[in-house]
N, C-alpha and C positions, 0 to 999 in steps of 0.2 A: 160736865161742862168743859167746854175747847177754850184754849185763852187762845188769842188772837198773837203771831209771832212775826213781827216786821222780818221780812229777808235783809241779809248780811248789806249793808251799803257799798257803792263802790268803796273801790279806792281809791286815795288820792293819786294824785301823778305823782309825786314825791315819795309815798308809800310804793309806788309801780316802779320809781326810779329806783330806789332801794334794796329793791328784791331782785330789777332786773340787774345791778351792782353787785350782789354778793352771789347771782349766779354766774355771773360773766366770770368774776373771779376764782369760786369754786372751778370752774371748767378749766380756766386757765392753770391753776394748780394741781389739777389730776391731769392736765396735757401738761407738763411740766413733771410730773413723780411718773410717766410711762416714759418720755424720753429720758429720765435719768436710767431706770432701768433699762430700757434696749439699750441707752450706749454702754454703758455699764458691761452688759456682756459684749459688745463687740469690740469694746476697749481692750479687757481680758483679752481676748480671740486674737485681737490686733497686737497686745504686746507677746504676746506667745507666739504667734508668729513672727515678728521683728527678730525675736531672741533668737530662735533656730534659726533664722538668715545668717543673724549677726555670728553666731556661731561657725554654723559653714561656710563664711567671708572669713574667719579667725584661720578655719583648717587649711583652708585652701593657702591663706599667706604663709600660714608656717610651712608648707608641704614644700614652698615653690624653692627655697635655697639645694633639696633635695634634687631636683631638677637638673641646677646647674652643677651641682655634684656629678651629677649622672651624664652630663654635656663633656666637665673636664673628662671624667671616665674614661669617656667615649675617645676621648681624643687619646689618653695615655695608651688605650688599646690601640691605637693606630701605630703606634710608636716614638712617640713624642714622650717627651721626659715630664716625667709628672707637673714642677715646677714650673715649665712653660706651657700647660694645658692647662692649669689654673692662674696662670699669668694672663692667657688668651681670654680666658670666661672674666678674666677681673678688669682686660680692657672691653672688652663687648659690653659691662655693666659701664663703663666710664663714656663710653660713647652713646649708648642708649641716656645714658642721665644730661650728657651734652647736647643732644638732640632735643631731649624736652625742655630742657631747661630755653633754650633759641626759641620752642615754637611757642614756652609762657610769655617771653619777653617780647615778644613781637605780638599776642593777645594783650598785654599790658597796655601797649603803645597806642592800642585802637580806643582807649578809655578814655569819654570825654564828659565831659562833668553834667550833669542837669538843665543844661542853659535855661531852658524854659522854666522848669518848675520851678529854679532858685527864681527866675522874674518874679512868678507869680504869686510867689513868697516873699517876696522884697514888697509887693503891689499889697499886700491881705497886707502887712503889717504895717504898712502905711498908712493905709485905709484904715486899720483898727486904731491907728493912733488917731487921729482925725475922722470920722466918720460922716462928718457933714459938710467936708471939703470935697469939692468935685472934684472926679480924677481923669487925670489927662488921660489922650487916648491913645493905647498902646498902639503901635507900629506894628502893618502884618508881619507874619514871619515870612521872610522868603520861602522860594518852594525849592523844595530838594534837586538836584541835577540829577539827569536818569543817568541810570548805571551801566548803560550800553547804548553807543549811538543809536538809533535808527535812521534806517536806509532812506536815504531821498524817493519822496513819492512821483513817479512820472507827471508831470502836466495833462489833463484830459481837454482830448478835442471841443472846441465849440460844438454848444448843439441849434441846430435854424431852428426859429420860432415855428411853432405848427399853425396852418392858416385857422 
């Protein structure tokens, strides 16, 4: 004899919501453990290379006082007395370092503070302290002056109306 065997019932929505949750999250956790390991190795990859750079930025600064050695050198071979051919390379350093030192201080002098964002930081935190006070309405900002005249455009002739 056969016994008679009702099929599995739906499931709930709740039951459907539950399963479709703990795969969303499953998924989300093995896409999270793959980009741990690919960056993982390109981290490695990327500090291994930084190092050799940083390295060969080390060689090259220690190398460069050699240079100027080889500059005075140059010059005592000329025939210049040694003490005034390393007198020469030790003002050529004093003037190269006066020259840059002019052209930070004049990039210094072009720095001007936030204007805006400080506003609009002064504006959120005002608003956050009161939230349900309307806020007045900020003033446009002017618009920037262009950075090179432009040339006066000639007048164009009238045109007659076509009959």
């Amino acid at each position: 004899m056969s016994t008679f065997v009702p099929p599995d019932p739906e499931p709930s929505v709740g039951e459907l919501v539950r399963r479709a949750s703990e795969n969303v999250s499953t998924l989300v956790r093995a896409e999270i453990e793959l980009a741990k390991a690919e960056l993982s190795t390109t981290v490695k990859r990327a500090g291994v290379g930084g190092g050799m750079i940083a390295a060969a930025v080390a060689i090259v600064l220690f190398s460069v006082p050699f240079l100027f050695v080889v500059f005075a050198e140059g010059l005592v071979a000329l025939g210049l007395p040694r003490w005034l051919s390393y007198l020469i390379v030790w003002v050529l350093f004093l003037l190269v370092a006066g020259l840059l030192a002019l052209i930070g201080r004049s990039q210094l002098r072009k720095i001007r503070p936030p204007e805006r964002t400080m506003k609009t930081a002064k504006d959120t935190a005002t608003w956050a302290r009161h939230p349900t006070a309307p806020t007045p309405p900020t003033p446009p900002t002017p618009p920037t002056p262009p950075t090179a005249p432009t040339a006066p455009t000639a007048p164009t002739a009238p045109t007659a109306p076509t009959p």
